[in-house]
C-alpha positions, 0 to 999 in steps of 0.5 A: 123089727121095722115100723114105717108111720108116714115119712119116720121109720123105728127100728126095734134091735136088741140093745137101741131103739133107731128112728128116722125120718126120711129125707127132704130138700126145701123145694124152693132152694135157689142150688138144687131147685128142691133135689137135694143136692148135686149129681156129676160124673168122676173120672172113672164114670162113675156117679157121685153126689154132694147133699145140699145144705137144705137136704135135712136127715133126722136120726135118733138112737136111743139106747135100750138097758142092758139085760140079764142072763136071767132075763134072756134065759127066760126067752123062748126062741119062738 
């Protein structure tokens, strides 16, 4: 189960709870003038890609208690 609220996204799994915020550069950075990061071509033409350090990513896990036999039991599948 997924919930989007702006720019943070929660993630219902079984035994964690993930939330995360979407990424963003500080547009005013004087290395990647607010693109988070730097993009080139490799050897093989392939693209790659290198984060700048004003690229900010949060991410919280927060883990859930672990259930019983008899709790998951108690479940309907619907």
């Amino acid at each position: 189960m997924d919930i989007r609220l702006g720019r943070w996204q929660v993630e219902y799994h079984q035994r964690a709870i993930h939330i995360t915020r979407e990424p963003q550069a500080n547009p005013k950075c004087p290395d990647c003038q607010g693109k988070g990061g730097h993009g080139y071509i490799t050897e093989g033409g392939d693209g790659d890609w290198d984060y700048c350090h004003c690229f900010d990513f949060i991410a919280w896990r927060l883990p859930l208690w672990r259930r019983s036999a008899r709790q998951l039991a108690d479940r309907t599948p619907f």
